[in-house]
C-alpha positions as CSV (number, residue, x, y, z in Angstrom):
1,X,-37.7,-18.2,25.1
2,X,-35.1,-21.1,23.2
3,X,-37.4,-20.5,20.7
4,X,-36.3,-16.6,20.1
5,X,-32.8,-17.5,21.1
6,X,-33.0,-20.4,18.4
7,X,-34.0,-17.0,15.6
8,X,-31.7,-15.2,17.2
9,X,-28.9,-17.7,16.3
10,X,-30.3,-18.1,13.0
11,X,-30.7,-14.4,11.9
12,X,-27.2,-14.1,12.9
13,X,-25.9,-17.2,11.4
14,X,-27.7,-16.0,7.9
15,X,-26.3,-12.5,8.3
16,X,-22.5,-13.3,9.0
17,X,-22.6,-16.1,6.2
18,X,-23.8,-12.9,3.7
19,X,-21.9,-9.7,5.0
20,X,-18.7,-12.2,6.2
21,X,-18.4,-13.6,3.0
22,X,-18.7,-10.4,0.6
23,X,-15.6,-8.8,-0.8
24,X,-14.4,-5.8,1.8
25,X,-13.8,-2.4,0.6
26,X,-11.6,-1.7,3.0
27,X,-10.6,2.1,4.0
28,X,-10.1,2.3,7.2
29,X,-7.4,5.6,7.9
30,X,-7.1,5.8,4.4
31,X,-9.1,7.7,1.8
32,X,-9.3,4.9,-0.8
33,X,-9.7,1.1,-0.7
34,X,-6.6,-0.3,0.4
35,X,-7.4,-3.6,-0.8
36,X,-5.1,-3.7,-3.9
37,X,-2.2,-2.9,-1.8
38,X,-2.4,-5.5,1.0
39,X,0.3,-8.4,0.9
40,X,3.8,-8.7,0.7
41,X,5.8,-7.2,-2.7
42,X,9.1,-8.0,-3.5
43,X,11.7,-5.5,-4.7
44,X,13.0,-5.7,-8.7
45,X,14.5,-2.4,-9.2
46,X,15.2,1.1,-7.4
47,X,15.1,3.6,-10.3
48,X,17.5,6.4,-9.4
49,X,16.9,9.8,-11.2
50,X,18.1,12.2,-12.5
51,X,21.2,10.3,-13.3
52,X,19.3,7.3,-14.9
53,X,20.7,4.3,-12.3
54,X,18.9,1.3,-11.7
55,X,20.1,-0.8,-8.8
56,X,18.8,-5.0,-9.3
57,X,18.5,-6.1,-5.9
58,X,21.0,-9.5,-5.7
59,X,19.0,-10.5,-2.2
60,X,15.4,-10.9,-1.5
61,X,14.0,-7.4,-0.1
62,X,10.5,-7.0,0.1
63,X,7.5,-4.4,1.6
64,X,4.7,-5.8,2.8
65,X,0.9,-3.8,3.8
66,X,-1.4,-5.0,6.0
67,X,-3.9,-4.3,8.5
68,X,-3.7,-4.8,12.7
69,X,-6.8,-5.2,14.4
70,X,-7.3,-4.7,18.2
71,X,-10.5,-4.2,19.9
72,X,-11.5,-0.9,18.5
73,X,-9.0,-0.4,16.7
74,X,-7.4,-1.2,13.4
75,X,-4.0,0.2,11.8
76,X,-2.7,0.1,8.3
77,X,1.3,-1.3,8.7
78,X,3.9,-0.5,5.9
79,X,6.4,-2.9,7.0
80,X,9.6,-3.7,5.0
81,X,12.7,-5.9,5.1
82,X,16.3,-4.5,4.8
83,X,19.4,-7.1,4.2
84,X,19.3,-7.9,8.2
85,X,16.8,-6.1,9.6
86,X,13.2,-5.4,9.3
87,X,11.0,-2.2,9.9
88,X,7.5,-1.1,10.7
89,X,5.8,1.6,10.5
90,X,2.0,2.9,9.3
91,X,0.3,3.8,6.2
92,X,-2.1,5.7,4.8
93,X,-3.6,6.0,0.7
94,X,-5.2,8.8,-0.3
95,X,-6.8,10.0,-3.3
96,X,-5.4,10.4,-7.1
97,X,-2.9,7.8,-5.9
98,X,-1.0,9.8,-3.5
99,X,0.4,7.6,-0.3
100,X,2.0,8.6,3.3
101,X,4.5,6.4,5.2
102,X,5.3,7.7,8.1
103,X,8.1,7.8,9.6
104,X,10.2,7.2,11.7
105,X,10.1,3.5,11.5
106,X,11.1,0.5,14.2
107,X,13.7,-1.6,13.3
108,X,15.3,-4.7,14.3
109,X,18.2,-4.5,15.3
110,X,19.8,-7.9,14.5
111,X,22.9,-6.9,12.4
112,X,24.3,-4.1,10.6
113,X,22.7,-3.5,7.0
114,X,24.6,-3.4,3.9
115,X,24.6,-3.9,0.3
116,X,21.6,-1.7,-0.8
117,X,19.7,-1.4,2.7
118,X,21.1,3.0,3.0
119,X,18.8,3.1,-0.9
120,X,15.7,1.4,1.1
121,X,14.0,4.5,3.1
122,X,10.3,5.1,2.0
123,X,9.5,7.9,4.4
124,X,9.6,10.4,1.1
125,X,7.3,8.1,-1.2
126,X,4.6,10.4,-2.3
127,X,2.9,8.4,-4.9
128,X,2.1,4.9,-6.1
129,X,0.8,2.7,-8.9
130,X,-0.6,-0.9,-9.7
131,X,-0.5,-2.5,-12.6
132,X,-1.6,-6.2,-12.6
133,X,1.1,-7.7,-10.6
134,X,3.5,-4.5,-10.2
135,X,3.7,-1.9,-7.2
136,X,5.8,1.0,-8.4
137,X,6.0,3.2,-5.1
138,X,7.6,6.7,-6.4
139,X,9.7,9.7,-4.3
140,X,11.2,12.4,-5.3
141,X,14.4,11.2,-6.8
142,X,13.5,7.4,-6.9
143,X,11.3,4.8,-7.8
144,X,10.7,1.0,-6.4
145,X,9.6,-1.3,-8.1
146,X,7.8,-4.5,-6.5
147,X,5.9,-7.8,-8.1
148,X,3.2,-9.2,-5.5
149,X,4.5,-12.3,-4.4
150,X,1.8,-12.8,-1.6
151,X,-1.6,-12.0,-1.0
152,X,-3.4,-11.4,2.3
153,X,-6.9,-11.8,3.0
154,X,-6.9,-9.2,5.4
């Protein structure tokens, strides 16, 4: 009997060091690897159109994706971080680079926002793109632009 238990140990020692280990794909809710989103992106511009505005940030705001998991359960956060306050909410990427944030989203409520915190509401992002370091998420009349500043290995 120890000796099955001892295999049993083993088998699952061998299998958790090869499938642990490997890079995830991981999709979850969303139709497409979420992978190259995860981590924390800081705002560099908010592209206004049509009238051709950019607005450079002059404090540190940033969006940050990850992934929650309970017991049976695992939830893609879209959370993000206004001049005072920070919200929450969940994500979801689908195909041909399409993305849903849904709103509404939990705040803090520490202090009042100001400076460009009314410009920072995602709920209308419809699309997004990655190139190398650069998360441009896009909405109707607006785009933000992000360079990763952490990675998570979630």
């Amino acid at each position: 009997m120890n000796k099955i238990i001892g295999i049993l140990g083993l088998v699952t020692f061998v299998l958790c060091g090869t499938f642990c280990t490997s890079k995830k794909v991981v999709k979850l809710n969303s139709e497409v690897d979420i992978s190259p989103v995860l981590g924390k992106w800081e705002l560099q511009a908010i592209k206004l159109s049509p009238q051709d505005e950019i607005i450079i940030p002059t404090k540190a705001y940033w969006v940050n994706f990850s992934m929650d998991t309970y017991e049976a359960y695992q939830e893609e956060i879209f959370a993000f971080k206004k001049e005072a306050n920070t919200c929450r909410s969940q994500f979801k990427l689908l195909k041909n680079k399409k993305i849903e944030i849904k709103a509404p989203f939990a705040c803090t409520k520490m202090c009042c926002d100001r400076d460009i915190s009314d410009q920072l509401t995602y709920g209308d992002v419809t699309n997004y793109s990655i190139q190398n370091n650069k998360l441009t998420l896009i909405a109707p009349n607006r785009k933000f632009e992000f360079i990763k500043t952490e990675k998570t290995n979630k």
